[in-house]
Structures are given as structure tokens and as C-alpha cells.
N, CA, C and O atoms as a Tinker XYZ file with bonds, in Angstrom:
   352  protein
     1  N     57.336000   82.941000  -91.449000    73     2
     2  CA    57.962000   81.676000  -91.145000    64     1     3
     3  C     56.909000   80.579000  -91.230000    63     2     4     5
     4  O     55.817000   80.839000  -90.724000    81     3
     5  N     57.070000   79.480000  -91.755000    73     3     6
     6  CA    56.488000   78.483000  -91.725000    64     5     7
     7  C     56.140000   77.855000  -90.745000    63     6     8     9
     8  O     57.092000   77.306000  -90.191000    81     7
     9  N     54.926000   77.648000  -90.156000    73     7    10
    10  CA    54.500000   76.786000  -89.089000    64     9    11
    11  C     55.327000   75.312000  -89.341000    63    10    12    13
    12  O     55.769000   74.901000  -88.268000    81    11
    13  N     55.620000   74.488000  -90.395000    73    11    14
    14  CA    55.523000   73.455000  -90.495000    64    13    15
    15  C     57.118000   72.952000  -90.070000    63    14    16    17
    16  O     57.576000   71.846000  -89.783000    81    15
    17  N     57.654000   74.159000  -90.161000    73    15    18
    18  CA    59.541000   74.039000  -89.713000    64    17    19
    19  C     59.144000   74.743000  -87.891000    63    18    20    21
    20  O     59.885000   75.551000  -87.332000    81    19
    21  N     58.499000   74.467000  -87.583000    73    19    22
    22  CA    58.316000   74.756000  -86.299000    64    21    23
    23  C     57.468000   73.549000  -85.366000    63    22    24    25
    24  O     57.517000   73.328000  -84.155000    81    23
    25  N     56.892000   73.056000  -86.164000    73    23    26
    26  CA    56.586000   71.617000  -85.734000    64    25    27
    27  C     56.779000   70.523000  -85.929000    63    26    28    29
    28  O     56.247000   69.625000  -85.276000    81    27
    29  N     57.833000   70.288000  -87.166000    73    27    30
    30  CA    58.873000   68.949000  -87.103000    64    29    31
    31  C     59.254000   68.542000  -86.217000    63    30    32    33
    32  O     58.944000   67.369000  -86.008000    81    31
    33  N     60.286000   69.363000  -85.006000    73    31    34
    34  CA    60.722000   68.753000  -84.224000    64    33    35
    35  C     59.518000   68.287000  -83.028000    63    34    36    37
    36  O     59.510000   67.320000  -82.267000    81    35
    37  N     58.924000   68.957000  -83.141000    73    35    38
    38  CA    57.666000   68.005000  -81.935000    64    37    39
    39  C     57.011000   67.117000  -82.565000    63    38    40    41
    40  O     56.182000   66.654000  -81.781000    81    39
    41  N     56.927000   66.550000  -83.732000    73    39    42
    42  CA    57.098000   65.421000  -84.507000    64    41    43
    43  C     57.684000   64.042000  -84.225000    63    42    44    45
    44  O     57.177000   62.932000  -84.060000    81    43
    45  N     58.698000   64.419000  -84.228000    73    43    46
    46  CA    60.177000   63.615000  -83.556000    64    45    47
    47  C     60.319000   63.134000  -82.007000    63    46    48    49
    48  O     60.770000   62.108000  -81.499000    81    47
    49  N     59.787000   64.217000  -81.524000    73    47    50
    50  CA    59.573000   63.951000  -79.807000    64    49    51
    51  C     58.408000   64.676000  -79.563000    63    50    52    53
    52  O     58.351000   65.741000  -78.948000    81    51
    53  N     57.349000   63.979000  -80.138000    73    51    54
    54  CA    55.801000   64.133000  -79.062000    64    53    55
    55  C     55.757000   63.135000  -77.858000    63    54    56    57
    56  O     55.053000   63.469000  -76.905000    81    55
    57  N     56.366000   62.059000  -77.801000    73    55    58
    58  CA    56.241000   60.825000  -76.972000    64    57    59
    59  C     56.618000   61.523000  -75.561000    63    58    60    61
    60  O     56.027000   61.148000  -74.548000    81    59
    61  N     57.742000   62.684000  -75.485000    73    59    62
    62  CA    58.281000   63.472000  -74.085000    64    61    63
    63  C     57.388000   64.171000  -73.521000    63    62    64    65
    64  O     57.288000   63.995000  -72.307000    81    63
    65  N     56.429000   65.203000  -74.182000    73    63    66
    66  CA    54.993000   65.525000  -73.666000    64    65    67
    67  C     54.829000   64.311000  -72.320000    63    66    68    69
    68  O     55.350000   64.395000  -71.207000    81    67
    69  N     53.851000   63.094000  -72.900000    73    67    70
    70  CA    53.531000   62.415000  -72.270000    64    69    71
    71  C     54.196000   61.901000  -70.907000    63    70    72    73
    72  O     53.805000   62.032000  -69.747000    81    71
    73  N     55.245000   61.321000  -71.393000    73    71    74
    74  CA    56.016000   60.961000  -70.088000    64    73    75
    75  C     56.548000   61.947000  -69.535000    63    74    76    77
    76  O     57.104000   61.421000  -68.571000    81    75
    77  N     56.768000   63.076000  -69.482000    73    75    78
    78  CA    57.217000   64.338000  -68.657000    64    77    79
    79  C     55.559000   64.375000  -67.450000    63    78    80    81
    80  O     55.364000   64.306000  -66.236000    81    79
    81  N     54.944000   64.482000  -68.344000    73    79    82
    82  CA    53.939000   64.275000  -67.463000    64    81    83
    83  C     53.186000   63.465000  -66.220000    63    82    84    85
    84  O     52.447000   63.650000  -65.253000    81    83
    85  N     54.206000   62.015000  -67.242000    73    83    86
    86  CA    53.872000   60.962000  -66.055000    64    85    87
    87  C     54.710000   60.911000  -64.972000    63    86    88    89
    88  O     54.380000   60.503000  -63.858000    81    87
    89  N     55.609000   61.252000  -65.233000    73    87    90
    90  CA    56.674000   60.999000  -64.420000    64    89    91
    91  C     56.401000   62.452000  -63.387000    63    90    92    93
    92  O     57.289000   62.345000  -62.541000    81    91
    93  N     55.753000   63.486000  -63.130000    73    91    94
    94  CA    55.483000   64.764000  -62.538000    64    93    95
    95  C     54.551000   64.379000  -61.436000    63    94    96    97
    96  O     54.724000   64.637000  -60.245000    81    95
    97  N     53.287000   63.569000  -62.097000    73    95    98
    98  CA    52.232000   62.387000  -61.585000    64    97    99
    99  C     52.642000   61.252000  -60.666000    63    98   100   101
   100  O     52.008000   60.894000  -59.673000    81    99
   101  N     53.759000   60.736000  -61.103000    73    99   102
   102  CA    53.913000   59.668000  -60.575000    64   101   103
   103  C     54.930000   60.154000  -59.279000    63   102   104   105
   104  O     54.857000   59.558000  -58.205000    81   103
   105  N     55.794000   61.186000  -59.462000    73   103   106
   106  CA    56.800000   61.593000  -58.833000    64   105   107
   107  C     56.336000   62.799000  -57.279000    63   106   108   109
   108  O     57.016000   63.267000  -56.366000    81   107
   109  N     55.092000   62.889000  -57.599000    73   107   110
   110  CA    54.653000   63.974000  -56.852000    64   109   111
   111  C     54.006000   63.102000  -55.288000    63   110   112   113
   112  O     53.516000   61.973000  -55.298000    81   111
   113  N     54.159000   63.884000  -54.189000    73   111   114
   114  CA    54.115000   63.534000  -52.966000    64   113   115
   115  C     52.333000   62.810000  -52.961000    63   114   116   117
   116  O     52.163000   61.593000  -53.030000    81   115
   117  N     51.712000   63.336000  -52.913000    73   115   118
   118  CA    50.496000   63.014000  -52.972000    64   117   119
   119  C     49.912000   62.168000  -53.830000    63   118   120   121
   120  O     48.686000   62.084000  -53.756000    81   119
   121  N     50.663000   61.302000  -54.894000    73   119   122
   122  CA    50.573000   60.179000  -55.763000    64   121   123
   123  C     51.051000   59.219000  -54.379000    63   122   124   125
   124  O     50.227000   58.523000  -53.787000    81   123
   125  N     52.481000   59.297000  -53.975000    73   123   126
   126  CA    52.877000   58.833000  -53.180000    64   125   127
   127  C     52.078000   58.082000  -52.061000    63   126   128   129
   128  O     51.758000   56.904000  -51.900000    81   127
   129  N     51.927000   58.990000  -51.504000    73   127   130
   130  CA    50.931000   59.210000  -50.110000    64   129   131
   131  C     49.610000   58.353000  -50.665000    63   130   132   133
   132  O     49.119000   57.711000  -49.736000    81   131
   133  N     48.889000   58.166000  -51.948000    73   131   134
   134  CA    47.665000   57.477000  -51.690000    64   133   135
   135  C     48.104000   56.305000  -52.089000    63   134   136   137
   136  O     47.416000   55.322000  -51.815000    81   135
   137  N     49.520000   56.115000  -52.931000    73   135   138
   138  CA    49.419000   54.911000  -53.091000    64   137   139
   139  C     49.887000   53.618000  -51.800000    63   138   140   141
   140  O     49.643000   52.411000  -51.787000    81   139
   141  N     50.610000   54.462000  -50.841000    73   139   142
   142  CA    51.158000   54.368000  -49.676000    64   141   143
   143  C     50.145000   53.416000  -48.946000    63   142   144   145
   144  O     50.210000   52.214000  -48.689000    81   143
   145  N     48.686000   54.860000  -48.572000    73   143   146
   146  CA    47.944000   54.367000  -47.597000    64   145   147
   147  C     47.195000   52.786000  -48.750000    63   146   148   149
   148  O     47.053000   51.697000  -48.193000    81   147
   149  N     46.954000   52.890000  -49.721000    73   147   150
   150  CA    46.317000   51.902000  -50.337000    64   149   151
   151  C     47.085000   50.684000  -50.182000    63   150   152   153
   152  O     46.400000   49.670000  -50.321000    81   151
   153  N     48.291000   50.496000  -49.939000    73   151   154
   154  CA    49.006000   49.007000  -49.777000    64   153   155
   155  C     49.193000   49.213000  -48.644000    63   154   156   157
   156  O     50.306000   48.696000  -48.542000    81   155
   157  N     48.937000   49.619000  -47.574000    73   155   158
   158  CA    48.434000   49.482000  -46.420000    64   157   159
   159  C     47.429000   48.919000  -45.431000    63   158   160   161
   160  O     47.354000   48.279000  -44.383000    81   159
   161  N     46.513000   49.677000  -46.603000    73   159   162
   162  CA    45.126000   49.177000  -46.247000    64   161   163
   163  C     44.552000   47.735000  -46.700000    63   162   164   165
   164  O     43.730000   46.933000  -46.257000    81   163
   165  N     45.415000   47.826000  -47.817000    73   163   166
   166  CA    45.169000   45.739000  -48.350000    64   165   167
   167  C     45.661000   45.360000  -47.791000    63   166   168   169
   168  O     45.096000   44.643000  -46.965000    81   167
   169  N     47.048000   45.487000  -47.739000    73   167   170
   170  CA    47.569000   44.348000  -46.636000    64   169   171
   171  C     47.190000   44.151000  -45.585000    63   170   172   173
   172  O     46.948000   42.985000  -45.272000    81   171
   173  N     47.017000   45.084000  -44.751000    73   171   174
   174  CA    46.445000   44.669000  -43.113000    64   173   175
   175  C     45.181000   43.883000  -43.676000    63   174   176   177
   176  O     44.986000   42.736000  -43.274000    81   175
   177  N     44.312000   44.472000  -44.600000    73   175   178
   178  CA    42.977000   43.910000  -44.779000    64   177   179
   179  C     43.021000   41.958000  -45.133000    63   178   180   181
   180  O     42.341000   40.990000  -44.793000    81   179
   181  N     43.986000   42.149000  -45.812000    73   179   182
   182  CA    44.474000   40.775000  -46.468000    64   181   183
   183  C     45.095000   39.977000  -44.846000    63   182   184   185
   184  O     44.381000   39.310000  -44.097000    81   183
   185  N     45.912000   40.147000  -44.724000    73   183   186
   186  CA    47.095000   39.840000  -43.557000    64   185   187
   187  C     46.489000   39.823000  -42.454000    63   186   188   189
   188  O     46.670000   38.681000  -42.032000    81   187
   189  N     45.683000   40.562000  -41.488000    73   187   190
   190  CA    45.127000   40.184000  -40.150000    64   189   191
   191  C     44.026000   39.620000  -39.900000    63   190   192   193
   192  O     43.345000   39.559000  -40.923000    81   191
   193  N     43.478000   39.129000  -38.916000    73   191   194
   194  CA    43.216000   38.112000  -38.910000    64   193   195
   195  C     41.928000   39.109000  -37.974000    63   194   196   197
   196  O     42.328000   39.776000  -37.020000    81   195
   197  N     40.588000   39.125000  -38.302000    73   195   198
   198  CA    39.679000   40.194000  -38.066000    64   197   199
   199  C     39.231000   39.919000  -36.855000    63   198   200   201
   200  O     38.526000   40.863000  -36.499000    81   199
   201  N     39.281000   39.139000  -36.081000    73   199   202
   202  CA    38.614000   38.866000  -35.206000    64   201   203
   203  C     39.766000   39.212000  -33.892000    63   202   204   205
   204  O     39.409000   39.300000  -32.718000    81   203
   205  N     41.050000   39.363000  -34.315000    73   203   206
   206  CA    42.232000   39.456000  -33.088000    64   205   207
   207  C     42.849000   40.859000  -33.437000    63   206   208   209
   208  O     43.630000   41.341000  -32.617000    81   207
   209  N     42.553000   41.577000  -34.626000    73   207   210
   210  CA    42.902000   43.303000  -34.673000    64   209   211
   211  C     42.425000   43.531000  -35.632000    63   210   212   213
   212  O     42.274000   42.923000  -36.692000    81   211
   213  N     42.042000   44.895000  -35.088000    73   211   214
   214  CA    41.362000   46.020000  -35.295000    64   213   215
   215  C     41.931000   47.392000  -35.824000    63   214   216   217
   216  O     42.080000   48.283000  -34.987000    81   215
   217  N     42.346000   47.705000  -37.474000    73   215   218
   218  CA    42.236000   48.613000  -38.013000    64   217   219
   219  C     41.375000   49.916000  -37.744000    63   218   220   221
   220  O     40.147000   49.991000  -37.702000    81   219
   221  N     42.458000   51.087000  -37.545000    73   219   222
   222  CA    42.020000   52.300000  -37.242000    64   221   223
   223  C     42.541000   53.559000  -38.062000    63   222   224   225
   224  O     43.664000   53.993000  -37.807000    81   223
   225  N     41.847000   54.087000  -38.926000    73   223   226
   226  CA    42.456000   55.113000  -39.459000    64   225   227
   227  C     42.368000   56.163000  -39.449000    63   226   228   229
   228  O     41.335000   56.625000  -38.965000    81   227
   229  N     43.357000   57.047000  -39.954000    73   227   230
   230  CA    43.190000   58.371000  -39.814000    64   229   231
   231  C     42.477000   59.033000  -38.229000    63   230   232   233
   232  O     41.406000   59.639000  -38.199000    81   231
   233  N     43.157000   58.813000  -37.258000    73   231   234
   234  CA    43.085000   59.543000  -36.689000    64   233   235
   235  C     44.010000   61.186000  -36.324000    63   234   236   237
   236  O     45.189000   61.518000  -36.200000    81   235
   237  N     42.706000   61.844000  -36.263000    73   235   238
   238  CA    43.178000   63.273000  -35.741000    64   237   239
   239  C     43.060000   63.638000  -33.952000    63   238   240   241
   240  O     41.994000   63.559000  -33.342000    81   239
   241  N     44.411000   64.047000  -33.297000    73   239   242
   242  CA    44.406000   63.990000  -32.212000    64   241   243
   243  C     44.575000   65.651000  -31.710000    63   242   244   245
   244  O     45.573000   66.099000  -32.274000    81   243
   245  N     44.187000   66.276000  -31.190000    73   243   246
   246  CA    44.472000   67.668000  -30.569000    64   245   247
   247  C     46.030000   67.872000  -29.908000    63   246   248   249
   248  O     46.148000   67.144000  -28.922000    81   247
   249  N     46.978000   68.489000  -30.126000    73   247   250
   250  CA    47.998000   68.496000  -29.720000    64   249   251
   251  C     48.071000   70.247000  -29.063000    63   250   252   253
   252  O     47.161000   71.072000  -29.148000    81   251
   253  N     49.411000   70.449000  -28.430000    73   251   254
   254  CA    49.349000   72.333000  -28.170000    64   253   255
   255  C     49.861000   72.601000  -29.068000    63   254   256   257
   256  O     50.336000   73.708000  -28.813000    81   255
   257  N     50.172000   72.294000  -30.210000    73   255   258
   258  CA    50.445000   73.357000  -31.401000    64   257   259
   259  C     48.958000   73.119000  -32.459000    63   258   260   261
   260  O     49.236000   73.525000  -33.588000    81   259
   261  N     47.851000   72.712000  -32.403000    73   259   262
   262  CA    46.734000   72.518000  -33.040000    64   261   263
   263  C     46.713000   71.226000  -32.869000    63   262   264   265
   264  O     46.791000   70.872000  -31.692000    81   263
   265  N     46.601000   70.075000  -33.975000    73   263   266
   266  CA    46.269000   69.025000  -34.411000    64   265   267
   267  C     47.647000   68.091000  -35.141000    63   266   268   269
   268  O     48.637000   68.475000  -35.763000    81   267
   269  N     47.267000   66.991000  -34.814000    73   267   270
   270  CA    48.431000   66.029000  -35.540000    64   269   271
   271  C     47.449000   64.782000  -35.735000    63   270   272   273
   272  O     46.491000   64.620000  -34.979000    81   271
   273  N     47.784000   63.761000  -36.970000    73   271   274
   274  CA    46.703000   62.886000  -37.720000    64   273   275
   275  C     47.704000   61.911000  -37.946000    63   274   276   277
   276  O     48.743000   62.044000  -38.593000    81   275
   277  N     47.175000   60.673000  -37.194000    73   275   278
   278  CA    48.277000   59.638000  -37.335000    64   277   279
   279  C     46.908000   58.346000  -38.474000    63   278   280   281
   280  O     45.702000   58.106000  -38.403000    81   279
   281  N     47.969000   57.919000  -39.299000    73   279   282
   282  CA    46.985000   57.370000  -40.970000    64   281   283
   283  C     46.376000   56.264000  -40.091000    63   282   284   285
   284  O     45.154000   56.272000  -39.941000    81   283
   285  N     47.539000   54.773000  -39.163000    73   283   286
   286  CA    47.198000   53.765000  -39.462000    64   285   287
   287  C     47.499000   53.239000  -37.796000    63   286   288   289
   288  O     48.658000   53.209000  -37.383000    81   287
   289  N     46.663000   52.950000  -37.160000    73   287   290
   290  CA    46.755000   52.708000  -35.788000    64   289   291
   291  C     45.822000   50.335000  -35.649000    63   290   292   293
   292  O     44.689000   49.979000  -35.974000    81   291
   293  N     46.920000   49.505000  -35.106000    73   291   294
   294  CA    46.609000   48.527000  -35.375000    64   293   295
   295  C     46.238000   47.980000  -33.675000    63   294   296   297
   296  O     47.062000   48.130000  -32.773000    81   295
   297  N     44.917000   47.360000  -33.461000    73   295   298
   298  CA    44.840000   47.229000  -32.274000    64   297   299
   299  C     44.877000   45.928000  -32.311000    63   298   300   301
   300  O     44.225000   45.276000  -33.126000    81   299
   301  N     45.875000   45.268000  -31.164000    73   299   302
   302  CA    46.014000   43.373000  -31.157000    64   301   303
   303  C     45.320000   42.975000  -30.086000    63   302   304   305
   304  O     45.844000   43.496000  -29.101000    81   303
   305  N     44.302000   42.240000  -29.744000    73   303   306
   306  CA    44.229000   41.210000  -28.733000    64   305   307
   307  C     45.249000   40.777000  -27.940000    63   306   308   309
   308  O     45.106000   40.718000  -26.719000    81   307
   309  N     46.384000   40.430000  -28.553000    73   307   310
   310  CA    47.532000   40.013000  -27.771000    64   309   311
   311  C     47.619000   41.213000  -27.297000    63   310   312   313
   312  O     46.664000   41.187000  -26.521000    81   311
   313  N     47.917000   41.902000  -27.231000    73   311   314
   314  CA    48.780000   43.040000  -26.641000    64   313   315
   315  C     48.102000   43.613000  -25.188000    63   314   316   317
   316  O     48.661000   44.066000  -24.189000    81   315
   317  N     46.678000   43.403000  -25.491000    73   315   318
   318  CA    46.376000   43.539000  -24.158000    64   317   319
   319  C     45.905000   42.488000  -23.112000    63   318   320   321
   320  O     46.071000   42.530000  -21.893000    81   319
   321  N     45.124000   41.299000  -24.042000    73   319   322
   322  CA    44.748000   40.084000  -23.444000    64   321   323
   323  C     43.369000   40.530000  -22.879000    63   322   324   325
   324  O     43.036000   39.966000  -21.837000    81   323
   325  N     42.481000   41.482000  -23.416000    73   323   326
   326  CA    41.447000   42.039000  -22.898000    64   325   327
   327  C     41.074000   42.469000  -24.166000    63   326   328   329
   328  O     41.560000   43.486000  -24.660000    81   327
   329  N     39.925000   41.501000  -24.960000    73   327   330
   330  CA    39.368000   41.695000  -26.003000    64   329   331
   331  C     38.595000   43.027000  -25.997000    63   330   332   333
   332  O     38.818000   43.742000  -26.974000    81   331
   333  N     37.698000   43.509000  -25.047000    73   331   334
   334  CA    36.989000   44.820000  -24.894000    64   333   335
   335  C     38.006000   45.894000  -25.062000    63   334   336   337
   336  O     37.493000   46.951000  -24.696000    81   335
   337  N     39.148000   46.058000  -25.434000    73   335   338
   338  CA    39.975000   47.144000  -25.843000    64   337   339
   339  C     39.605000   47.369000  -27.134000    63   338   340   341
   340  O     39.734000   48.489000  -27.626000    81   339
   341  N     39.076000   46.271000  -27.864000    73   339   342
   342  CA    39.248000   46.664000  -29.319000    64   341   343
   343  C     37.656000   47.354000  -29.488000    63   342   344   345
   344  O     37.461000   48.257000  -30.302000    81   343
   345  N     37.235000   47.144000  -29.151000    73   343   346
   346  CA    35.433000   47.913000  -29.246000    64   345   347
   347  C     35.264000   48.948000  -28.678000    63   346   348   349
   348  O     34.337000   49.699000  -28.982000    81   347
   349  N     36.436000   49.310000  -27.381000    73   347   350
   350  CA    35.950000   50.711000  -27.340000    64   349   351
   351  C     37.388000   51.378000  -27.380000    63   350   352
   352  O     37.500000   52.604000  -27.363000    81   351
């Protein structure tokens, strides 16, 4: 058999390769998840105002079933009215 009647049709549609791929990439949880924390992290970075809160990430806390990790914890001045909350 001829190789060449066996690769016409991927000829015709090589372009599906590619985007099958992207779309696997783009569609997958962990694409998700960084692009998530990344417009997160600009915005607060962009948006608050540095001197009245305090960005905290990724914390990991000990729970009784092991561990639980919360991404994005925002500390306000307002909220407590006691600036020394945010430093320690």
C-alpha cells in the first residue's frame, strides 16, 4: 500500500493536530488554576492600596484530616483598626 494514500488525508486536516492539543492545554485544570492565581495576584497587586493590605499566599494550615492550603488571604487595616495586625 502506498504511504502517500495514507497521508492525504492528514494533509487536509493537519491544522486538528494542533488545536486538539490546545484546547487539552487550555482546557485542563491546572492551566486553569495558574491562570486563576495569576489574575489574582495582579489585581490585588494593581488594586490595593499597599500600605492599608496586606497580601498573603498560599497558606498551608494543619487540619485533623492532614493539611488544607488556602491560595489568597487579604489583610485590611480597616477591618481591624490596629495596623500591627498586618506585620505580625
Amino acid at each position: 500500500m502506498d504511504s502517500a494514500v495514507l497521508l492525504q488525508p492528514l494533509e487536509k486536516l493537519w491544522y486538528f493536530i494542533p488545536l486538539i492539543a490546545l484546547l487539552a492545554i487550555f482546557g485542563s485544570r491546572r492551566f486553569k488554576g495558574h491562570v486563576g492565581e495569576s489574575l489574582v495576584n495582579v489585581s490585588a497587586r494593581l488594586s490595593l492600596d499597599k500600605d492599608r493590605y496586606h497580601l498573603i499566599k498560599n497558606v498551608t494550615l494543619t487540619t485533623e484530616d492532614g493539611t488544607t492550603q488556602i491560595d489568597h488571604i487579604i489583610v485590611s487595616q480597616a477591618a481591624t483598626g490596629d495596623p500591627r495586625v498586618m506585620c505580625g
